[in-house]
Backbone as JSON Lines, residues from 0, in Angstrom:
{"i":0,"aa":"X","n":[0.85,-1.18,0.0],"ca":[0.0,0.0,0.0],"c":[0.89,1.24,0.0]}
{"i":1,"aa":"X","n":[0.53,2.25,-0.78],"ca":[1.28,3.3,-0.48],"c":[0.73,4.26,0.65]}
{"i":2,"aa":"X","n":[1.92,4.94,0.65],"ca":[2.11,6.6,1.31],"c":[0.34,7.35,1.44]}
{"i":3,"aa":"X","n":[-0.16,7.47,-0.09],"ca":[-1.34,8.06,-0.5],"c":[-2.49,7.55,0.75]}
{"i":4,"aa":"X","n":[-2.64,5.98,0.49],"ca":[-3.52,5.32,1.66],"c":[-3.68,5.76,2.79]}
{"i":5,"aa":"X","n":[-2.54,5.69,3.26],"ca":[-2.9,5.68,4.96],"c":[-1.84,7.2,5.31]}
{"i":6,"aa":"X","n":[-2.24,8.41,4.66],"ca":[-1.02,9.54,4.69],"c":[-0.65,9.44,6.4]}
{"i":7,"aa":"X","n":[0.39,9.85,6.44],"ca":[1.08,9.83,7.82],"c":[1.16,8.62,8.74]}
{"i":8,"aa":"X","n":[1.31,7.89,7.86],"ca":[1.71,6.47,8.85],"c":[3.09,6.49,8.98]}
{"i":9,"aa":"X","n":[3.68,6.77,7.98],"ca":[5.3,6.9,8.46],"c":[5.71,7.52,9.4]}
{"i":10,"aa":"X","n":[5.47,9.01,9.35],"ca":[5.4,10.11,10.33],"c":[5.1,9.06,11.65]}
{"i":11,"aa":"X","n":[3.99,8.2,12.18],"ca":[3.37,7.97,13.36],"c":[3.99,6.48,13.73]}
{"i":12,"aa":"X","n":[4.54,6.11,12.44],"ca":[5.96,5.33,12.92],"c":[7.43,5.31,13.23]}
{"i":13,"aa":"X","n":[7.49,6.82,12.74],"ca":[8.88,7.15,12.93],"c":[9.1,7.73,14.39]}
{"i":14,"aa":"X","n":[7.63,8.48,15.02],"ca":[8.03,8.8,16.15],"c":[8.22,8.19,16.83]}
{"i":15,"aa":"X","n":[7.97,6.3,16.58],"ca":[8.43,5.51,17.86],"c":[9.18,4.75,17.85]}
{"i":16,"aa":"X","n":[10.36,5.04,16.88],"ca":[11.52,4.79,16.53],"c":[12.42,4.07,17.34]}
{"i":17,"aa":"X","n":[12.33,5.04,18.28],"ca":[13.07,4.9,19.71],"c":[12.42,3.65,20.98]}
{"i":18,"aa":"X","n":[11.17,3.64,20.58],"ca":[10.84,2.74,21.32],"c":[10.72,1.25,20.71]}
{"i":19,"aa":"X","n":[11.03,1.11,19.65],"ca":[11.45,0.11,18.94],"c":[12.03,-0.53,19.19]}
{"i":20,"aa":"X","n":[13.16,0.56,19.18],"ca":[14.51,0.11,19.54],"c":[15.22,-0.84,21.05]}
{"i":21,"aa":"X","n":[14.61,0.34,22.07],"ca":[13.93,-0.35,23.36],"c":[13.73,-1.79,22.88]}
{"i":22,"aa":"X","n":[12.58,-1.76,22.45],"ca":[12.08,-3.01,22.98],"c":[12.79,-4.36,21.82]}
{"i":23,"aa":"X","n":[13.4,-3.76,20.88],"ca":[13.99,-5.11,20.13],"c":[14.97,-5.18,21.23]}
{"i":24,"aa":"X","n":[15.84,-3.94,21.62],"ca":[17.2,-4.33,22.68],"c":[16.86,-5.52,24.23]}
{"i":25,"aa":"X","n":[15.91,-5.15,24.37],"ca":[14.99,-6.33,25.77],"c":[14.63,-7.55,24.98]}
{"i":26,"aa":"X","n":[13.81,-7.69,23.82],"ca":[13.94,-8.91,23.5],"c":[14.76,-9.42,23.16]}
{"i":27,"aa":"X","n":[15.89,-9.2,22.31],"ca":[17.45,-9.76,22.41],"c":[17.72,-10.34,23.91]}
{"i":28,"aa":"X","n":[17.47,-9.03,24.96],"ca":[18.56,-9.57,25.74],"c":[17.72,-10.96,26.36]}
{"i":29,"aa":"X","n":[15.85,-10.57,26.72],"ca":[15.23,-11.87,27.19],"c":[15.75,-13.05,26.41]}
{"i":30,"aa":"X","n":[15.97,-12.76,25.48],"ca":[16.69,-14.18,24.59],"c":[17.38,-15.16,25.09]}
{"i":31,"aa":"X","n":[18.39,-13.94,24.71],"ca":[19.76,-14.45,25.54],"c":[19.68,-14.91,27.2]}
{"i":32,"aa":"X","n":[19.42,-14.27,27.81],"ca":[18.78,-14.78,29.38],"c":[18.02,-16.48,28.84]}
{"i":33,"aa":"X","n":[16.89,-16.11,28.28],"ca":[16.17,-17.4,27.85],"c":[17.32,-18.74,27.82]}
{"i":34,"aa":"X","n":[18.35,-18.51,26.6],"ca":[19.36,-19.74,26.43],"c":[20.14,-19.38,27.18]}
{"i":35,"aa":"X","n":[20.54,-19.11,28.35],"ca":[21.29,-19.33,29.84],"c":[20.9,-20.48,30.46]}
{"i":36,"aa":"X","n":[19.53,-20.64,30.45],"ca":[18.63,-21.98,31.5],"c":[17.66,-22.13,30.52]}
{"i":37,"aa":"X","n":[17.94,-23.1,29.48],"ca":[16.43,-23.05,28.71],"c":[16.24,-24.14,29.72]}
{"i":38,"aa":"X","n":[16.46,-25.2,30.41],"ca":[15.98,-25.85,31.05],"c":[14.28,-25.23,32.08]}
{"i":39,"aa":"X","n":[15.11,-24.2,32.65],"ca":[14.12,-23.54,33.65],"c":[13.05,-22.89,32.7]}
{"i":40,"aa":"X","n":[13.39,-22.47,31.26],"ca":[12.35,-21.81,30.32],"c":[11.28,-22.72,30.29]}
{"i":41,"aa":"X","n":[11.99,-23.79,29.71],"ca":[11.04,-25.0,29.47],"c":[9.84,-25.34,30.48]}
{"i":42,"aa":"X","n":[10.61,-25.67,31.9],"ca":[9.56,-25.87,32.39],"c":[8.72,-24.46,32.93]}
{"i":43,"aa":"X","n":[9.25,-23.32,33.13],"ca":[8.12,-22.09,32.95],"c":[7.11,-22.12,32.3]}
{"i":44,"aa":"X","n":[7.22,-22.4,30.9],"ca":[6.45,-22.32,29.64],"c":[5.78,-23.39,29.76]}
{"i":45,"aa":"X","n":[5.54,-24.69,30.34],"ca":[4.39,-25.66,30.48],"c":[3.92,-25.37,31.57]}
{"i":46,"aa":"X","n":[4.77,-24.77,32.95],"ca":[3.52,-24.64,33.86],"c":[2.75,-23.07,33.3]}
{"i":47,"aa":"X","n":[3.28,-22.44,32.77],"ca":[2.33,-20.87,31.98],"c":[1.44,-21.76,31.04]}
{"i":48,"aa":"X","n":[1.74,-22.53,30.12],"ca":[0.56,-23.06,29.49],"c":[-0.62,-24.25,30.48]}
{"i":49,"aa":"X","n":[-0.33,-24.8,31.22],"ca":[-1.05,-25.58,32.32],"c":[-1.97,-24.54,33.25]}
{"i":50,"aa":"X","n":[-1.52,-23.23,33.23],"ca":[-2.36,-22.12,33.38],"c":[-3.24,-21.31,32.9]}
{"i":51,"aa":"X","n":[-2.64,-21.7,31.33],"ca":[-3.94,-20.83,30.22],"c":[-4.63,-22.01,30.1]}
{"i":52,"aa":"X","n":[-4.62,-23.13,29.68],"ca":[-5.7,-23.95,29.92],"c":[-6.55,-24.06,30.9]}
{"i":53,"aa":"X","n":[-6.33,-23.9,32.3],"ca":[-7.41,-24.31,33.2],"c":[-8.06,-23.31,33.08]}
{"i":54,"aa":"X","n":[-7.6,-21.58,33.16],"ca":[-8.15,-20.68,33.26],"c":[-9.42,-20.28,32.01]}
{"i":55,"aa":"X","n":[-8.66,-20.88,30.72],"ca":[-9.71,-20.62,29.94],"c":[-10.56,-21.95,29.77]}
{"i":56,"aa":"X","n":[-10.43,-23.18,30.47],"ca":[-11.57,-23.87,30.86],"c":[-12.47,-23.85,31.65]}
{"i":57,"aa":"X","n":[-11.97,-22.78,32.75],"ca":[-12.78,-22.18,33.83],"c":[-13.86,-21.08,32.57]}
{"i":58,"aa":"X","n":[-13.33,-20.14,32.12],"ca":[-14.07,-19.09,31.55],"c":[-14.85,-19.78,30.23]}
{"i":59,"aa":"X","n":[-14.57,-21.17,29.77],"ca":[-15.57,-21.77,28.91],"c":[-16.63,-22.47,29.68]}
{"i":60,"aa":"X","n":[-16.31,-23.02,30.62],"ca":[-17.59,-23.0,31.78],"c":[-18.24,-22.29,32.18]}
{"i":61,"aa":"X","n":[-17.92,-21.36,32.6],"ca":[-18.85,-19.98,32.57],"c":[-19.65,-19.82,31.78]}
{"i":62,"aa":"X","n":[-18.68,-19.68,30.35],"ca":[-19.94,-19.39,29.34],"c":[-21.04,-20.83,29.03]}
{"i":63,"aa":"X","n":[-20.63,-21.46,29.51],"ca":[-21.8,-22.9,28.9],"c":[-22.24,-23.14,29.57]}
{"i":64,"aa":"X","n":[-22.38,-22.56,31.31],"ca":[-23.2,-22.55,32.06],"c":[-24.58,-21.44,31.75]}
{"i":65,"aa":"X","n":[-24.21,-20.21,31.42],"ca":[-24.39,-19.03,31.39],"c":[-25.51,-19.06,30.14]}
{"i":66,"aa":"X","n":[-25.05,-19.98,29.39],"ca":[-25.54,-19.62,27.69],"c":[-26.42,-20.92,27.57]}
{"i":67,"aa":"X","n":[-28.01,-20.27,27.57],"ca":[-28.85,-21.01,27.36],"c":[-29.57,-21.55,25.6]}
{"i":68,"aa":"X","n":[-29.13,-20.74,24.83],"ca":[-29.5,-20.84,23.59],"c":[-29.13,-21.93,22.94]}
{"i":69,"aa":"X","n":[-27.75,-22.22,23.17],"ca":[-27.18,-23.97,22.55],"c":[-26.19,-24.15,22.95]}
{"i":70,"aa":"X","n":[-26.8,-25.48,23.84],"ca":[-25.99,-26.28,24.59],"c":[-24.92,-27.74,24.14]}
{"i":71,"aa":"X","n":[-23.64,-27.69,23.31],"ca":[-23.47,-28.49,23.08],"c":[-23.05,-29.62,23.88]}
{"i":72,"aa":"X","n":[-22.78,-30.69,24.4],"ca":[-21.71,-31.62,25.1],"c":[-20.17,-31.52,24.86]}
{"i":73,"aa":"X","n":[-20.5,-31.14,23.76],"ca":[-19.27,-31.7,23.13],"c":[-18.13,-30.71,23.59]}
{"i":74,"aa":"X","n":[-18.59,-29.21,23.94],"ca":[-17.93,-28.03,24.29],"c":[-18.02,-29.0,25.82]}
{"i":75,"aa":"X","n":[-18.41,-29.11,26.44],"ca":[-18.06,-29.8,27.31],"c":[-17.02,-30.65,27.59]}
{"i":76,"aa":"X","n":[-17.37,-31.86,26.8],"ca":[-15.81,-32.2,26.64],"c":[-14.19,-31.79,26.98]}
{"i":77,"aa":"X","n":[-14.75,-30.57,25.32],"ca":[-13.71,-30.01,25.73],"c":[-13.24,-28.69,26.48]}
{"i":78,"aa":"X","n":[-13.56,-28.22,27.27],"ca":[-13.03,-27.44,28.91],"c":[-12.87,-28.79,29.55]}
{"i":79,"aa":"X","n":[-13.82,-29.85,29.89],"ca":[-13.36,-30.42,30.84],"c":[-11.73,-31.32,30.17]}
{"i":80,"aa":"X","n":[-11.33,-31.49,29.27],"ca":[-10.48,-31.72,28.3],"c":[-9.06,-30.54,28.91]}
{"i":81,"aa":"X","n":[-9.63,-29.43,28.27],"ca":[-8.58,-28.07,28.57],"c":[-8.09,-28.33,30.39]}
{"i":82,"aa":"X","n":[-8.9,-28.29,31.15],"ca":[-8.89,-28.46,32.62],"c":[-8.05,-29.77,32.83]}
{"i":83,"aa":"X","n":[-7.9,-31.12,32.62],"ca":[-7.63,-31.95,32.83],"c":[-6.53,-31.96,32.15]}
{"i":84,"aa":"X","n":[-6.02,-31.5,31.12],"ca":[-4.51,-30.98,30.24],"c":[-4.1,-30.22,31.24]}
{"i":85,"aa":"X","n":[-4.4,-29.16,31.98],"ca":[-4.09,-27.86,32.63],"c":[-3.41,-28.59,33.73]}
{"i":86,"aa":"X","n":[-4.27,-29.44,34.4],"ca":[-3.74,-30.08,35.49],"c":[-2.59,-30.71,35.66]}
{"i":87,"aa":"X","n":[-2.54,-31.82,34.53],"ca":[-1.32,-32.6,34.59],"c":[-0.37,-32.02,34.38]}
{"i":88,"aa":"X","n":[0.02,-30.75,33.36],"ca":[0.82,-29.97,33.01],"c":[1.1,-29.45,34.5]}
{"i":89,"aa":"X","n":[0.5,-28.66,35.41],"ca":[0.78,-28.22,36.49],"c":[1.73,-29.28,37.22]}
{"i":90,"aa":"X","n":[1.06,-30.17,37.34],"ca":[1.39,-31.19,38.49],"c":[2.6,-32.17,37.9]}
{"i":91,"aa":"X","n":[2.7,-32.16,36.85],"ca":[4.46,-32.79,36.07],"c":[4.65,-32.06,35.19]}
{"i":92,"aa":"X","n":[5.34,-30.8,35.21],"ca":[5.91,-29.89,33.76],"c":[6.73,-31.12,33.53]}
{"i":93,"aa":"X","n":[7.75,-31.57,34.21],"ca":[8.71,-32.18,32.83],"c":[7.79,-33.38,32.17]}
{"i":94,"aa":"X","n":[6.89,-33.93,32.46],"ca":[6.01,-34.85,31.26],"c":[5.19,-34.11,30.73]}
{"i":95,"aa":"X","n":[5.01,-32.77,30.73],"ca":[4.29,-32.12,29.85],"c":[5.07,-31.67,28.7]}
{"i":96,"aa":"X","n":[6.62,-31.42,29.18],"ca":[7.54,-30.96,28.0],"c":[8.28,-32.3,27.55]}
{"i":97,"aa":"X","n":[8.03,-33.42,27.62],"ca":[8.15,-34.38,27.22],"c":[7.2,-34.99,26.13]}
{"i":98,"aa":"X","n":[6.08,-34.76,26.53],"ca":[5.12,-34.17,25.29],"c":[4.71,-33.75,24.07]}
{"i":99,"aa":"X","n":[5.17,-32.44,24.4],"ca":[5.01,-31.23,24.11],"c":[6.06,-31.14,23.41]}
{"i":100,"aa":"X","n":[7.07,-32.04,23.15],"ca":[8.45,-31.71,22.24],"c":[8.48,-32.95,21.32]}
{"i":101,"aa":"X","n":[7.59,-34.13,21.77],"ca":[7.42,-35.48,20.7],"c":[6.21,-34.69,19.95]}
{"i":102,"aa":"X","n":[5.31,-33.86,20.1],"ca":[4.37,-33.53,19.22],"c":[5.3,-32.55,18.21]}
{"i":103,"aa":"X","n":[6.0,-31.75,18.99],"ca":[6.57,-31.05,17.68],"c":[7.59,-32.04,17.34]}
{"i":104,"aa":"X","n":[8.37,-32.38,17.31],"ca":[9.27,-33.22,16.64],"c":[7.94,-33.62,15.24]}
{"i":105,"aa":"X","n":[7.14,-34.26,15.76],"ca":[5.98,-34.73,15.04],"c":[5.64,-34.39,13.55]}
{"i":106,"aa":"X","n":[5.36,-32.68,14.29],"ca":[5.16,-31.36,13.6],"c":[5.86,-31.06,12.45]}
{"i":107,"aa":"X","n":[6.92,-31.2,13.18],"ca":[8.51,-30.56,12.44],"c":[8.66,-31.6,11.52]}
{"i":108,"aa":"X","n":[8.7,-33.02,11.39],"ca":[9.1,-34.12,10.9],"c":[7.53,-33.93,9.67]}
{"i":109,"aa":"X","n":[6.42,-33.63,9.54],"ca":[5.77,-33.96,8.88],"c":[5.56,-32.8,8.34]}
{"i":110,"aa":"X","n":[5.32,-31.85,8.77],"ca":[5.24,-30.29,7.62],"c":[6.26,-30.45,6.93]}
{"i":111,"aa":"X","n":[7.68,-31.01,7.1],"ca":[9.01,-30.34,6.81],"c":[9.01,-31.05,5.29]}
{"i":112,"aa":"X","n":[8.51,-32.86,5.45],"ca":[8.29,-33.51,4.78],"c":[7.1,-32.88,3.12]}
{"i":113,"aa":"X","n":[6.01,-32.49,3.85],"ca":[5.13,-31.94,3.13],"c":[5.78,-30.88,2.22]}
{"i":114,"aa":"X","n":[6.68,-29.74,2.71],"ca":[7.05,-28.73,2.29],"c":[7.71,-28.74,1.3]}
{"i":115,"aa":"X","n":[9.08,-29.82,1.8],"ca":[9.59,-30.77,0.97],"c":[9.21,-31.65,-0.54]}
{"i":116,"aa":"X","n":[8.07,-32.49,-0.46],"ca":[7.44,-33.07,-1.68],"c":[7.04,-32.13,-2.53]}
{"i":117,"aa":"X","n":[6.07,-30.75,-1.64],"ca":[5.53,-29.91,-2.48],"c":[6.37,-29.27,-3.05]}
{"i":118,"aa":"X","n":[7.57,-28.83,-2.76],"ca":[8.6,-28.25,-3.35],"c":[9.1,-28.64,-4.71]}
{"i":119,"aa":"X","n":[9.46,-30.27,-4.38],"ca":[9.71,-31.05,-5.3],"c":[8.95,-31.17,-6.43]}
{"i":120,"aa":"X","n":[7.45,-31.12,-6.31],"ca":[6.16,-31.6,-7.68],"c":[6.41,-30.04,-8.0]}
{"i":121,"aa":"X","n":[6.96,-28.93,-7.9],"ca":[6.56,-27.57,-7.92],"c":[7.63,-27.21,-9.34]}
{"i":122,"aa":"X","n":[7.21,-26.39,-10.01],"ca":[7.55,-25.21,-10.91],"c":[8.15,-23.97,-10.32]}
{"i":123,"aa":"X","n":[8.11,-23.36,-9.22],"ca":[7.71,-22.2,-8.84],"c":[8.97,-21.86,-8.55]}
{"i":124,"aa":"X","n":[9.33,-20.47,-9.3],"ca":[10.87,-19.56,-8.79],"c":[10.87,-19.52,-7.83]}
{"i":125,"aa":"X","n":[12.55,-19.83,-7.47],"ca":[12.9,-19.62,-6.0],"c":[12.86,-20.71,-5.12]}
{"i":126,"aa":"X","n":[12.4,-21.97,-5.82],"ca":[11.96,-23.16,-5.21],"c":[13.02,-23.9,-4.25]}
{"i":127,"aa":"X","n":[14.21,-23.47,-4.3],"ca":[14.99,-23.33,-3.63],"c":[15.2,-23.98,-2.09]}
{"i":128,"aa":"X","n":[14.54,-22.05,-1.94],"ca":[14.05,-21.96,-0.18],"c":[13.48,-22.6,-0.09]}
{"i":129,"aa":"X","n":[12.32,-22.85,-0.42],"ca":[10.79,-24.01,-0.06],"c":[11.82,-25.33,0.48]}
{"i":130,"aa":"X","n":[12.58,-25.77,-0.85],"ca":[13.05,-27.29,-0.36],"c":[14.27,-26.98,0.72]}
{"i":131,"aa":"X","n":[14.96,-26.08,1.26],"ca":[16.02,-26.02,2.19],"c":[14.89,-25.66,3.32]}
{"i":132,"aa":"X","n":[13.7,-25.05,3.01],"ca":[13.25,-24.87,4.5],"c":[12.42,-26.31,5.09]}
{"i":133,"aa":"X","n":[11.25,-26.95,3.75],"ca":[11.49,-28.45,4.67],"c":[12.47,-29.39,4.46]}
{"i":134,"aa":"X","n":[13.57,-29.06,3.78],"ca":[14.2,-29.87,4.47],"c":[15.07,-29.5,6.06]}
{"i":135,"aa":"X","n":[14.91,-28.26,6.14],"ca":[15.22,-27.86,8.02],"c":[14.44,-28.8,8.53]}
{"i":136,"aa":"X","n":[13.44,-28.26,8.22],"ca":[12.01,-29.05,9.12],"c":[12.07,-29.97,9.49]}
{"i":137,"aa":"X","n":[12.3,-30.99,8.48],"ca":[11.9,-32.19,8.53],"c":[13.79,-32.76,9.66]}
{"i":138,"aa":"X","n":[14.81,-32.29,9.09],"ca":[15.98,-32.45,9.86],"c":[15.85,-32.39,11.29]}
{"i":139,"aa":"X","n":[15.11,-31.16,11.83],"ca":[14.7,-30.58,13.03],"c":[14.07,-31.62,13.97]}
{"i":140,"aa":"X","n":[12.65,-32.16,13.23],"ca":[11.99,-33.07,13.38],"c":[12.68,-34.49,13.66]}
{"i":141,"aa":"X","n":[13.69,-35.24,12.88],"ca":[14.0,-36.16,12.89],"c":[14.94,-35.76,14.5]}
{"i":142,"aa":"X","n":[15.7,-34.79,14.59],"ca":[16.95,-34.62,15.88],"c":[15.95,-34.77,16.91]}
{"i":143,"aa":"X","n":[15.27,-33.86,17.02],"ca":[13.97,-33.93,18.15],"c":[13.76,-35.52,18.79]}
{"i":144,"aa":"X","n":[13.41,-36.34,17.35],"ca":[12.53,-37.47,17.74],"c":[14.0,-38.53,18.3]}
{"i":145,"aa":"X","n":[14.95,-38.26,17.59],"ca":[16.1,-39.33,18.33],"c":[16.92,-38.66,19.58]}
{"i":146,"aa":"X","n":[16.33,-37.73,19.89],"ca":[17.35,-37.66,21.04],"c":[16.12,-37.29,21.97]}
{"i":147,"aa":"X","n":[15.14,-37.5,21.57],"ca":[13.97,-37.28,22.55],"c":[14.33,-38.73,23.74]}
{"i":148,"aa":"X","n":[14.23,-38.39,24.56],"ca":[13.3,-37.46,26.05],"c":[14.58,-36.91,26.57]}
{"i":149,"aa":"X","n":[15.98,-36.68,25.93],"ca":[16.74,-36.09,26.24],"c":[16.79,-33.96,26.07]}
{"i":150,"aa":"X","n":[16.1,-34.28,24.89],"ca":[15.68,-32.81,24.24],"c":[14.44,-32.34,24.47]}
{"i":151,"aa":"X","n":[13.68,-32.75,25.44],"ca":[12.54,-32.38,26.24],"c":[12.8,-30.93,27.16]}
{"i":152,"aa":"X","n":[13.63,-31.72,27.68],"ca":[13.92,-31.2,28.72],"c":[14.77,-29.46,28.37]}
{"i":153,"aa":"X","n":[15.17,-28.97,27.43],"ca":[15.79,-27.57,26.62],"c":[15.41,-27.77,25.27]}
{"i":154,"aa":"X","n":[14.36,-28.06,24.63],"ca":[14.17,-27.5,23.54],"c":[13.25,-26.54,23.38]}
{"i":155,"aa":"X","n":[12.17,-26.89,23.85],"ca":[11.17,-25.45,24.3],"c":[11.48,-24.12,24.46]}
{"i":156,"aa":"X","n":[12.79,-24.27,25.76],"ca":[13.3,-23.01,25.76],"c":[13.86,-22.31,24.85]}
{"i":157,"aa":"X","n":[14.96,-23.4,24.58],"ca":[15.91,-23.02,23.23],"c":[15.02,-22.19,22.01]}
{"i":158,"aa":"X","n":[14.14,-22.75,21.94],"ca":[13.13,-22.46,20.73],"c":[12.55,-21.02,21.23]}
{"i":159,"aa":"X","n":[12.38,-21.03,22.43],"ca":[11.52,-19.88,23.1],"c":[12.59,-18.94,22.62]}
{"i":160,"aa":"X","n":[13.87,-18.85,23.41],"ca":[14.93,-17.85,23.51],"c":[15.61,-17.27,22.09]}
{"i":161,"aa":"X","n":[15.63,-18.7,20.88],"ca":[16.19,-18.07,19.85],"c":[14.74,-17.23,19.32]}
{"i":162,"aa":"X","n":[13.47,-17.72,19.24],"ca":[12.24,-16.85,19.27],"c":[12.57,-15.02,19.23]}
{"i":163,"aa":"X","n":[13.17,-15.24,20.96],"ca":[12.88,-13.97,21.23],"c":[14.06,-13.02,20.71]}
{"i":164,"aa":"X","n":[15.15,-13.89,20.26],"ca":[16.01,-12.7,19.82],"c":[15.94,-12.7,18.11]}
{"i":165,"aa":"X","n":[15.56,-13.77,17.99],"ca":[15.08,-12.8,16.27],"c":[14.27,-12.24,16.16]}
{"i":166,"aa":"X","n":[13.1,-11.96,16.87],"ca":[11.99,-10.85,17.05],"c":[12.61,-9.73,17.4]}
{"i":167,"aa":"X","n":[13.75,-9.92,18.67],"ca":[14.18,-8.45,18.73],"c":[14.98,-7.7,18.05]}
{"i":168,"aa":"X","n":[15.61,-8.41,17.03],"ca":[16.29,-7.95,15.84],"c":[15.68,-7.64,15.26]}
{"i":169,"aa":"X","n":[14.53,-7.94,14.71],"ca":[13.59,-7.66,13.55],"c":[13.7,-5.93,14.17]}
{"i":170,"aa":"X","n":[12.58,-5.76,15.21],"ca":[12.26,-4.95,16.19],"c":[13.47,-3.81,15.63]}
{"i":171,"aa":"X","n":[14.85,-3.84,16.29],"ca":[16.19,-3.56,16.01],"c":[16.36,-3.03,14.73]}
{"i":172,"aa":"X","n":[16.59,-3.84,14.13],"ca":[16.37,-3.55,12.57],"c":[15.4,-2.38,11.65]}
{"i":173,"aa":"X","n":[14.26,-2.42,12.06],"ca":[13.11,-1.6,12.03],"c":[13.53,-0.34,12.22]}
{"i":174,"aa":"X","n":[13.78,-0.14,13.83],"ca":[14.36,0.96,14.2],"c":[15.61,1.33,13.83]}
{"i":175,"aa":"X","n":[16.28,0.74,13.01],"ca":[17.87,1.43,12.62],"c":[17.07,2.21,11.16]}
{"i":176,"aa":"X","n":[16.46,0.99,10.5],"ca":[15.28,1.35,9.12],"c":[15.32,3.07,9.17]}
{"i":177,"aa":"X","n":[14.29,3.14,10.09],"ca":[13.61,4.21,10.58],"c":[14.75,5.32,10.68]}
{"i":178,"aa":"X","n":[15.61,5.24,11.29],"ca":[16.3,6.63,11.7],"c":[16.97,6.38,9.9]}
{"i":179,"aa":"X","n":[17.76,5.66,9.46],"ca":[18.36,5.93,7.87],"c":[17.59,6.36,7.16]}
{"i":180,"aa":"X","n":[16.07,6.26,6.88],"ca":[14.94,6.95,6.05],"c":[15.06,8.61,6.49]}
{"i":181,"aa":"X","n":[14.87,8.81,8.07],"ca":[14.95,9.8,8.24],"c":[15.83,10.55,8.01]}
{"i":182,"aa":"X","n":[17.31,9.8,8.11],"ca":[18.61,10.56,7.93],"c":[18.36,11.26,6.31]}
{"i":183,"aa":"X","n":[17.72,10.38,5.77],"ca":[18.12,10.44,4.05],"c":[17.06,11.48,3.64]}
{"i":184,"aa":"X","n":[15.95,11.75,4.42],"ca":[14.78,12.36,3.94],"c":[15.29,13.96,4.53]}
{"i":185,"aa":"X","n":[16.16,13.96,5.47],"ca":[16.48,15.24,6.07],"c":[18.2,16.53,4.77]}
């Protein structure tokens, strides 16, 4: 979209240039903190998810108590489903990230695959990337699944922490963007 569209969006992005910057520099550093102890990330991040589940099985109860118009079971199910995930996660993070890292391995091993074939039956410029990215995938996937229940235990994090510092680069990046446009426009 251009300039014309949305006039002064640049302007109302450039003034927060600085806070960009901020905040890519904190997500870098949470990163980095992150891969210090992805161990301790790991299990943070299943008991924080063992928390959004119960809580929003609590607040889907609510509503299916609340909501007389249509009553399924089946929403039933699942809160009491979400709640009973929530729990065990609470009560053993490390078999929740034991889990929780054979499903992605799973993930990783079968998109990567998919990405992969489709790449392969494909025409399409650039096809390249497509096949180097499932074949990451699917690589990713396979390390996961053989060194699993050893990689339970720091991959989550790992994943969390490199997460957060390529977001804060992006972030970073943006804001360097921003001040060189300005330099050049001045």
């Amino acid at each position: 979209m251009g300039a014309s569209v949305w006039p002064g969006t640049f302007e109302r992005i450039q003034e927060r240039r600085g806070w960009f910057l901020i905040l890519g520099i904190a997500l870098v550093g949470l990163g980095v903190l992150a891969l210090g102890d992805t161990i301790v990330v790991t299990l943070v991040s299943v008991v924080f998810l063992g928390w959004l589940l119960i809580v929003s099985a609590i607040f889907q109860a609510v509503h299916w108590l609340r909501s007389h118009e249509e009553r399924h079971y089946l929403d039933l199910l699942v809160f009491v489903l979400d709640f009973v995930v929530g729990l065990i996660l609470l009560s053993n993070p490390a078999g929740g990230a034991l889990a929780i890292t054979l499903v992605l391995a799973a993930f990783f091993l079968v998109g990567g695959l998919m990405r992969l074939f489709g790449a392969l039956s494909s025409e399409a410029p650039h096809r390249s990337w497509a096949l180097l990215d499932g074949a990451v995938s699917a690589l990713l996937g396979i390390l996961l699944w053989i060194h699993w229940p050893s990689s339970a235990l720091w991959f989550v994090g790992f994943a969390i922490g490199i997460g957060l510092i390529f977001r804060g680069w992006a972030w970073i990046m943006l804001a360097l963007w921003l001040r060189q446009r300005q330099a050049a426009a001045a």
